[in-house]
C-alpha positions as CSV (number, residue, x, y, z in Angstrom):
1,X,3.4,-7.2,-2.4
2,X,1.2,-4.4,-0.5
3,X,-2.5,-4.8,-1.3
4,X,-3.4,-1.3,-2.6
5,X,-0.3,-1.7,-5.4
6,X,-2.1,-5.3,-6.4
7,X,-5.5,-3.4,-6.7
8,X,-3.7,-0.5,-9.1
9,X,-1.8,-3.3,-10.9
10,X,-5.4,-5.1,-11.9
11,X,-7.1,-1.7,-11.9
12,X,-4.7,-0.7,-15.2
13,X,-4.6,-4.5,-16.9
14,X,-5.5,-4.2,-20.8
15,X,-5.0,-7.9,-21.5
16,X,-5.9,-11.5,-20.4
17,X,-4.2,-14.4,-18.3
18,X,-4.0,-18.0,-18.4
19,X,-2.9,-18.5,-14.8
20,X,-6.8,-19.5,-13.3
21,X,-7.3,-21.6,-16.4
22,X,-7.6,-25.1,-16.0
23,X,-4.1,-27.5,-14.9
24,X,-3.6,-23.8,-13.0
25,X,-3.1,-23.4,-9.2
26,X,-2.1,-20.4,-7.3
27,X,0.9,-18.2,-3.9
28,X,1.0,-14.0,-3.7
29,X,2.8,-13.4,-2.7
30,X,0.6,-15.9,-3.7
31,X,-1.4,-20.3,-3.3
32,X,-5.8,-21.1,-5.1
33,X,-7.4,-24.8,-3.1
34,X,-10.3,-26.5,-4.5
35,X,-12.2,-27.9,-1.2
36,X,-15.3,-28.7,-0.5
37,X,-16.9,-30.5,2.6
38,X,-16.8,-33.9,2.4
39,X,-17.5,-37.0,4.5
40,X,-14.2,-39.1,3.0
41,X,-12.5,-39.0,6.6
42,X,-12.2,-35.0,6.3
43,X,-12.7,-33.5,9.8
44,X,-16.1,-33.4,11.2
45,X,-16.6,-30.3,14.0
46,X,-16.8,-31.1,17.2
47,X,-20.1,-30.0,18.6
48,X,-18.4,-27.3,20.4
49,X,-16.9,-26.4,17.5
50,X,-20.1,-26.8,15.4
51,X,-21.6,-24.3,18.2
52,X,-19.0,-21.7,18.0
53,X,-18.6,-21.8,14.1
54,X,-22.5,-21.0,14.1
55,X,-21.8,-18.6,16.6
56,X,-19.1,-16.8,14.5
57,X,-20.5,-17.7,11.0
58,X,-24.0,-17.5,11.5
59,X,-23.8,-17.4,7.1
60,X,-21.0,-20.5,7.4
61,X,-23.0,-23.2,5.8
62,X,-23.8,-20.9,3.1
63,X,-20.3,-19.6,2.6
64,X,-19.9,-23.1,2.1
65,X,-22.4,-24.0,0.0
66,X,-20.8,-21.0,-2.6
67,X,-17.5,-22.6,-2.8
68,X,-18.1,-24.9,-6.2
69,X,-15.9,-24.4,-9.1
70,X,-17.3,-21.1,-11.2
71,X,-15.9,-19.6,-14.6
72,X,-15.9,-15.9,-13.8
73,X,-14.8,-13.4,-16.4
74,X,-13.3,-10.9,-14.9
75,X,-9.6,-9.8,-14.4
76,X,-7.7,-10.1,-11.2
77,X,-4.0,-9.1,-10.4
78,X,-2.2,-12.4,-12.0
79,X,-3.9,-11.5,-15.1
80,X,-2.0,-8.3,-15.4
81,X,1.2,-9.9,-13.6
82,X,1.3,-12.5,-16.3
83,X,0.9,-9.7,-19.4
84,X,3.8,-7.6,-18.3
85,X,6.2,-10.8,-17.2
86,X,9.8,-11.4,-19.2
87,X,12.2,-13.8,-17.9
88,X,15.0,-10.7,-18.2
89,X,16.5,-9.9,-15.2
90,X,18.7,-11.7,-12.3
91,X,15.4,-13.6,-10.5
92,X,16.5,-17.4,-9.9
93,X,14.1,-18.3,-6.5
94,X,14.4,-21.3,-4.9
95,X,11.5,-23.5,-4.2
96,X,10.6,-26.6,-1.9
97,X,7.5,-28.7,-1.1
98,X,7.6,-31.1,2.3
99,X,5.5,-33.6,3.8
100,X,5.6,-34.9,7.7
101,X,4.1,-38.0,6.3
102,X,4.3,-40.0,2.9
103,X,1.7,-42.3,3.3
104,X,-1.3,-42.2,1.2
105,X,-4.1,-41.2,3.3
106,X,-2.5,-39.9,6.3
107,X,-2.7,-37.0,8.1
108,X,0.6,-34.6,6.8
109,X,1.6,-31.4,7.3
110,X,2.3,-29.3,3.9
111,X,5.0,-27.4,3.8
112,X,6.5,-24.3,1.0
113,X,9.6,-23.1,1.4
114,X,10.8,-19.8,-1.4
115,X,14.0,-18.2,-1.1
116,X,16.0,-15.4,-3.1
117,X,19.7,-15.6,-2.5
118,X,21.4,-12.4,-1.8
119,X,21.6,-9.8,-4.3
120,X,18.8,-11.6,-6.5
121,X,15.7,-9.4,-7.6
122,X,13.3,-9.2,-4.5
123,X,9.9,-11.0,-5.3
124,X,7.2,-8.9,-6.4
125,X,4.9,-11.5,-6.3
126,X,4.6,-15.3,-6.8
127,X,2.0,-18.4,-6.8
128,X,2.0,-22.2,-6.8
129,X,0.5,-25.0,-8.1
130,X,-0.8,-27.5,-6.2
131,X,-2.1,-31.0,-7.7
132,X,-6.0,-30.8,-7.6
133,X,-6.3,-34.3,-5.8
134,X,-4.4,-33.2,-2.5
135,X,-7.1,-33.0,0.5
136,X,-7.3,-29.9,2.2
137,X,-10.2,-29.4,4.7
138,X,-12.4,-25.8,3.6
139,X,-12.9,-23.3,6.3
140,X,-16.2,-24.0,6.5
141,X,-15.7,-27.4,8.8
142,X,-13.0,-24.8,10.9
143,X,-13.6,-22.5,13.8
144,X,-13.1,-19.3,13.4
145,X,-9.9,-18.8,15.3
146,X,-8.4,-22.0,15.4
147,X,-4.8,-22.4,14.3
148,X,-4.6,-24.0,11.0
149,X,-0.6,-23.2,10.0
150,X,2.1,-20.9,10.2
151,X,3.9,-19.2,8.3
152,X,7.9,-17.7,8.9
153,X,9.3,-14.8,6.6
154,X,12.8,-14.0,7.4
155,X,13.0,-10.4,5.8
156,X,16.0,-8.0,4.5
157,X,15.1,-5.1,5.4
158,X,16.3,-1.1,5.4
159,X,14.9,0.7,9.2
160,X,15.1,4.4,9.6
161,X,17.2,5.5,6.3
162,X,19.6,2.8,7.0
163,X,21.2,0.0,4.5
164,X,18.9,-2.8,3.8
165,X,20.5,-5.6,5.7
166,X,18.9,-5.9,8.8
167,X,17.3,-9.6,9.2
168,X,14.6,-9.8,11.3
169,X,12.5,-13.2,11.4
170,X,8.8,-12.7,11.4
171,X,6.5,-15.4,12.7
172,X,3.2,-15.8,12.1
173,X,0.6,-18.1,13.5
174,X,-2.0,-18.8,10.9
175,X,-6.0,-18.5,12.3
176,X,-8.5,-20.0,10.3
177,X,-10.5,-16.7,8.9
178,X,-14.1,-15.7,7.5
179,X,-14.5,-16.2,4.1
180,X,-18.0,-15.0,4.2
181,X,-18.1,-11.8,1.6
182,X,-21.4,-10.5,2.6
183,X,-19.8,-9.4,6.1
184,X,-16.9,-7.5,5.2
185,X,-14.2,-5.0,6.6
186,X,-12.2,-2.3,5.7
187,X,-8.6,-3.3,5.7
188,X,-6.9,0.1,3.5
189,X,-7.8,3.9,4.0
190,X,-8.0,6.5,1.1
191,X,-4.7,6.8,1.1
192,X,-3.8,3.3,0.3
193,X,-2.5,2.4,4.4
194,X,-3.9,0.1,6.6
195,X,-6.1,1.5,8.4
196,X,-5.4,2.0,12.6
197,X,-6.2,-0.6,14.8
198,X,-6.9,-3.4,11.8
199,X,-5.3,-5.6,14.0
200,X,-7.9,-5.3,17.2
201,X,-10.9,-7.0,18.9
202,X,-12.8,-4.2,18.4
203,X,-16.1,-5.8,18.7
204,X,-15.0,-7.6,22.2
205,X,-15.3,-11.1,20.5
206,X,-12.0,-12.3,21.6
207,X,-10.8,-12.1,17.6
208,X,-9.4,-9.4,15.6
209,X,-12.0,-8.1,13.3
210,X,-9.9,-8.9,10.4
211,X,-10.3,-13.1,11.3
212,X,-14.5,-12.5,11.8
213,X,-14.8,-10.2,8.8
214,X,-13.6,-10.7,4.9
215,X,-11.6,-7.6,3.7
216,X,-13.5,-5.5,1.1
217,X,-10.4,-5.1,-0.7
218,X,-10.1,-9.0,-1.3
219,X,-13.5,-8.5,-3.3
220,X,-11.7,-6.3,-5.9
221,X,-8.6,-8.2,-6.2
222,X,-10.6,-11.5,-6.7
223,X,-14.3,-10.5,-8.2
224,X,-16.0,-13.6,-8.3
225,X,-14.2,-15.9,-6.7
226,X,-14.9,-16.8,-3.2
227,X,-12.1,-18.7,-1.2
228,X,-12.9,-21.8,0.1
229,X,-10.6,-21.3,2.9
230,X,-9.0,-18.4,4.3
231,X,-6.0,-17.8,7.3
232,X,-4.6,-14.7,8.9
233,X,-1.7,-13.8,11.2
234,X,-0.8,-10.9,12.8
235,X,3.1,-10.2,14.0
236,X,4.8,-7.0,14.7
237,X,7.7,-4.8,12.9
238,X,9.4,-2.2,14.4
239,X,6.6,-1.5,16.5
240,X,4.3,-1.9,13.5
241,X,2.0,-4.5,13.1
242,X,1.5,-6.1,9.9
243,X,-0.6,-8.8,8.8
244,X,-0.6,-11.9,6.2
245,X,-3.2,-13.6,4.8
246,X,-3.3,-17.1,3.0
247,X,-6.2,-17.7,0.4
248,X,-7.2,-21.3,-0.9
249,X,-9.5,-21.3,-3.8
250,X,-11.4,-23.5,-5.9
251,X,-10.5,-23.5,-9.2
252,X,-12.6,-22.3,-12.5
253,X,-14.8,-25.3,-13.8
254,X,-12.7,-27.5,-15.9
255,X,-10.0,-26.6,-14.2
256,X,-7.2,-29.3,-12.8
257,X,-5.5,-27.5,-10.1
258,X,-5.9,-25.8,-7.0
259,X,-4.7,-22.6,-5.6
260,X,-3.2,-20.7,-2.5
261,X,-2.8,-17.1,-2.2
262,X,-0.8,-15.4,0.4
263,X,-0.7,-11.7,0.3
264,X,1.4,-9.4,2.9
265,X,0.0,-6.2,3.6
266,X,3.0,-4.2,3.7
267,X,5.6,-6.4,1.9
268,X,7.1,-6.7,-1.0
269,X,6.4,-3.0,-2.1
270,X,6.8,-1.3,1.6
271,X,7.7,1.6,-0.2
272,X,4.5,2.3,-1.2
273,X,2.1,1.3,1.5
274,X,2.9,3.6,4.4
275,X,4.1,6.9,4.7
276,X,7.2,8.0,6.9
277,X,7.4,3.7,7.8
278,X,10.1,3.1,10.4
279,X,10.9,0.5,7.3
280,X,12.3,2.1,4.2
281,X,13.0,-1.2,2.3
282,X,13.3,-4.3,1.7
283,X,15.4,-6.9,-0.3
284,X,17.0,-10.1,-0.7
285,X,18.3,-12.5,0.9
286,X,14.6,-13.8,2.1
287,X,13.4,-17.0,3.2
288,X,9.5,-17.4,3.4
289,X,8.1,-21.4,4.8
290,X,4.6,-21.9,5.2
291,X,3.3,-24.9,6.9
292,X,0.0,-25.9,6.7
293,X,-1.0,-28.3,9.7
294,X,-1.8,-32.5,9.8
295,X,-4.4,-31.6,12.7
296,X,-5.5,-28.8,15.2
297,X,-5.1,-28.7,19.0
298,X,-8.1,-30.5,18.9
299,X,-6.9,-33.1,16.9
300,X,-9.1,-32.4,14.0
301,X,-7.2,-33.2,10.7
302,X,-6.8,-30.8,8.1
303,X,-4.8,-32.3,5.3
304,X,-4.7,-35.6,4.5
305,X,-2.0,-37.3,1.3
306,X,-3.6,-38.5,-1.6
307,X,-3.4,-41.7,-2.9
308,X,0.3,-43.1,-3.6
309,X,2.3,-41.6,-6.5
310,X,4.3,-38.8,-7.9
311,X,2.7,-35.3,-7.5
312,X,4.4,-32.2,-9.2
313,X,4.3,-28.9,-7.3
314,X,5.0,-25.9,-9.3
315,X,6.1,-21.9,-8.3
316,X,5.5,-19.2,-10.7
317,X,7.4,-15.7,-9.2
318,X,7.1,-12.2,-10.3
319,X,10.2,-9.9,-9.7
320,X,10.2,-6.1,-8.9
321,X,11.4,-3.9,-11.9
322,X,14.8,-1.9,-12.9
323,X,14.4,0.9,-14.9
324,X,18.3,1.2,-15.4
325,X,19.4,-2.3,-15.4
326,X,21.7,-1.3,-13.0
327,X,20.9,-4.4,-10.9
328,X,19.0,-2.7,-8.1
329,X,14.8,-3.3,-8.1
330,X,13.3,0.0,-8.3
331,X,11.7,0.1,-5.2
332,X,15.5,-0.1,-3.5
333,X,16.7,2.5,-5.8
334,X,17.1,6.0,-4.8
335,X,18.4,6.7,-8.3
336,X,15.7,4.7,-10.4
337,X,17.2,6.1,-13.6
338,X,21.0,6.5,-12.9
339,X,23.6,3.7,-12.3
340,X,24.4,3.1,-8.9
341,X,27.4,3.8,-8.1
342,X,27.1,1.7,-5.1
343,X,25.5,-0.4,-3.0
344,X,22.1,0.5,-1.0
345,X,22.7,-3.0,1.6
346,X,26.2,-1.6,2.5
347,X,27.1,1.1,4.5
348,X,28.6,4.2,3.2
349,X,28.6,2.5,-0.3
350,X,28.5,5.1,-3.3
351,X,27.1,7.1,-0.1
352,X,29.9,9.1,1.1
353,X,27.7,11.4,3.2
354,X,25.7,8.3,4.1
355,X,22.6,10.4,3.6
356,X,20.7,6.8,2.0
357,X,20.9,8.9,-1.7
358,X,23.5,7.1,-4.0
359,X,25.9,9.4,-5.4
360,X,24.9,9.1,-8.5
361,X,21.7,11.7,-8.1
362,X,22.8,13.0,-4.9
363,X,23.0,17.1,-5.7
364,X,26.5,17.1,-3.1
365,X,27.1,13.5,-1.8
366,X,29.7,15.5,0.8
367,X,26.3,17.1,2.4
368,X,24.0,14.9,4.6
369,X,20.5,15.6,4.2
370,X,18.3,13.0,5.7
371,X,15.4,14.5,3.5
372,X,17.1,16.0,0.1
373,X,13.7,17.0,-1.3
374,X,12.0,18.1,2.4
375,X,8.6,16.2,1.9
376,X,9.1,14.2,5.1
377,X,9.8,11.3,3.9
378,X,13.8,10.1,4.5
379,X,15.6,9.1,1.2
380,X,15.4,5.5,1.2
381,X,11.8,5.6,2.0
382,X,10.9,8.4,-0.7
383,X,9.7,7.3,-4.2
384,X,10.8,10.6,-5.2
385,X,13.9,11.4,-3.1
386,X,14.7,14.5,-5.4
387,X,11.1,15.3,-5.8
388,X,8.6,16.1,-3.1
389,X,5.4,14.8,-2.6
390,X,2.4,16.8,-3.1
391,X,-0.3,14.5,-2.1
392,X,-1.6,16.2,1.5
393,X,-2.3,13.2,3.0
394,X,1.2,12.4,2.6
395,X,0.4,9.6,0.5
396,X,3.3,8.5,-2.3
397,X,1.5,8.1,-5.4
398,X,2.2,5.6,-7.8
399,X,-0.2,4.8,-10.8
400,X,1.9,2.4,-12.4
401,X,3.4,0.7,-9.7
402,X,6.8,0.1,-10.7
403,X,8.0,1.5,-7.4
404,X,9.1,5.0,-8.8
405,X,6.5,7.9,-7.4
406,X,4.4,10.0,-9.7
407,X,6.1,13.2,-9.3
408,X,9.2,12.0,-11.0
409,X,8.4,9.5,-13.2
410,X,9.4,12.0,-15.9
411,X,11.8,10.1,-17.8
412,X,11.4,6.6,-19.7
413,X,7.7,5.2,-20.3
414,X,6.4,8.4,-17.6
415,X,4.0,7.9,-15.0
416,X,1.3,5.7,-16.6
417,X,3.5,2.9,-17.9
418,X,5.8,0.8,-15.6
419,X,9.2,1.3,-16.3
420,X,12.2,-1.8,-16.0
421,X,11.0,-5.0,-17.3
422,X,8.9,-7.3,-15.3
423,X,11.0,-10.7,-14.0
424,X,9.4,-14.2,-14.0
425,X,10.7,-17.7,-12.8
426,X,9.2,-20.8,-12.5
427,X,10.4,-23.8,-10.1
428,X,9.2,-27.4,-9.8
429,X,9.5,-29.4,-6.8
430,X,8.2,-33.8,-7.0
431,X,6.4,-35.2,-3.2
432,X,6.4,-38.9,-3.7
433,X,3.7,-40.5,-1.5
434,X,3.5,-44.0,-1.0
């Protein structure tokens, strides 16, 4: 899910969730941690590492200090999520949790693994529960920089007005990341994009800006709650770079469980993050795995495995909406509120003049038009392929964010209320540890 749409989604929540109360954990595409620094056999900073984390944190032991379990009141995106979900729709993910080690106290690697078989909903959003007693070393005993996982998205996607069924793989190494909200940066423009060069040293540090500085926009999405750790990774799509981020946090006081977030810039919702994007959608299958390390280079260790027994991991997903039922998501739907006649992964399907508009709202299907509505934006990339934009910045609005643009969201609930129902799933996976 794109970060501006999770900031409209909690800017229009009218209600209250139960997914940060207590037994709770949370992956956006989303996982929260509980960590604090201990001296159990956690990792203690080498003194170059002490150096450089002073050096690149000069707040870090008071970033660290601030992550303690807290009660805060106010809304964030799962709260609105978790008011709009049904468990209508086609949405089955899969879900895995893996260890490199099962014995108690050792060093392990953690390991996720989601999937949405092909022709499923694509994931709006999701997050998992972790158990509270499973030892995962804070930022704050990390350098800035250092390599604390990885993460591998194999993504469906739609490039240049084409069918969606192009895979690409996209790997991502994972860099331990500030989590210090009193130095912040600028991660979205007024228009709801990334803004250019987020990805750069700009300062000359030898990190991107984005690894020293906390995004602003994570301060909206989360208000009052401070991540205990925090990882970024920066790959490249289509010549476009795009960046993930995974958020531990401690849980609300009283609470059982611990939570990890992962948001990606520009995916699920694509459609809706950056105007004329090489990538006009995205859809299923997809495979996401994100491993979280035993140890650094350095030989540091990050995670250790609780003491022996049976610990429950749990997903919680989100879907993207249909407004037709028609079995295509919204956001993949050039005819939001007309059945398909075909389909938008295949070539030529219900698209005889294999323009990307379905013929079931093309105006001549016998005619190809890259651009029926002339706004610059292709078909498959237009929230409003019949419609043009009006928005000078060449911005696609969306208040409701149900993946169908402002200009002709005319029909159904209108503008201001989502239309399609909202999928949810939930998956359980057991790690036995000895």
């Amino acid at each position: 899910m794109c970060l501006r749409d999770l900031l409209d989604l909690r800017n229009r929540r009218t209600g209250r969730l139960q997914s940060w109360a207590p037994a709770s954990v949370i992956v956006v595409i989303a996982v929260l941690v509980a960590a604090g620094c201990k001296e159990n056999g956690e990792p203690t900073p080498s003194p170059a590492a002490v150096s450089r984390a002073a050096t690149s944190t000069p707040a870090g032991s008071a970033v660290c200090a601030s992550v303690s379990p807290s009660s805060p009141t106010e809304d964030t995106i799962f709260d609105t999520l978790q008011a709009d979900a049904s468990t209508l729709g086609d949405f089955d993910p899969g879900f895995a949790t893996h260890v490199s080690e099962d014995k108690a106290g050792a060093p392990s690697e953690l390991t996720f693994a989601v999937d949405s078989r092909e022709g499923d909903v694509q994931h709006l959003a999701f997050y998992i529960t972790i158990p509270s007693d499973w030892p995962i070393t804070p930022g704050c005993a990390i350098p800035l920089g250092v390599a604390i996982g990885s993460l591998s998205w194999k993504a469906t996607l739609g490039i240049l007005n084409s069918p969606c069924n192009t895979v690409i793989p996209i790997e991502f190494e994972m860099q331990n990341a500030s989590t210090d909200p009193s130095d912040t940066i600028d991660l979205l423009d007024g228009a709801g994009n990334l803004v250019e060069n987020f990805e750069k040293d700009n300062d000359g540090s030898g990190l991107a800006d984005v690894i020293e500085k906390y995004p602003v926009q994570l301060k909206d999405l989360f208000p009052g709650r401070t991540p205990g750790r925090r990882s970024v990774g920066i790959a490249s799509v289509a010549r476009m770079p795009v960046i993930a981020q995974s958020l531990l946090f401690p849980p609300p006081k009283g609470s059982q469980g611990q939570t990890l977030v992962i948001l990606f810039q520009d995916f699920a919702n694509i459609r809706t993050t950056v105007p004329n994007s090489p990538i006009s959608d995205q859809c299923t299958p997809f495979s996401l795995s994100m491993t979280n390390f035993a140890k650094t280079d350095g030989g540091a260790v990050l995670i250790r495995t609780p003491p022996a027994g049976t610990y429950t991991f749990a997903l919680t997903a989100f879907g993207l909406r249909d407004a037709d039922d028609d079995g295509l998501e919204n956001a993949l739907d050039t005819c939001p509120f007309d059945m398909n006649v075909g389909d938008p992964r295949v070539t030529g399907s219900g698209d005889a003049d294999q323009d990307g508009l379905d013929a079931a709202c093309d105006p001549n299907d016998l005619v190809f038009d890259l651009d029926e509505d002339g706004d610059k934006h292709q078909n498959r990339g237009d929230l409003c392929a019949l419609t043009p934009s009006t928005d000078s910045s060449g911005a696609q609005k969306d208040s409701d964010t149900d993946q169908i643009g402002d200009e002709c969201d005319i029909f159904g609930n209108g503008p201001d209320a989502p239309d399609g129902p909202l999928p949810f799933a939930s998956e359980a996976a057991d790690v036995i540890i000895q």
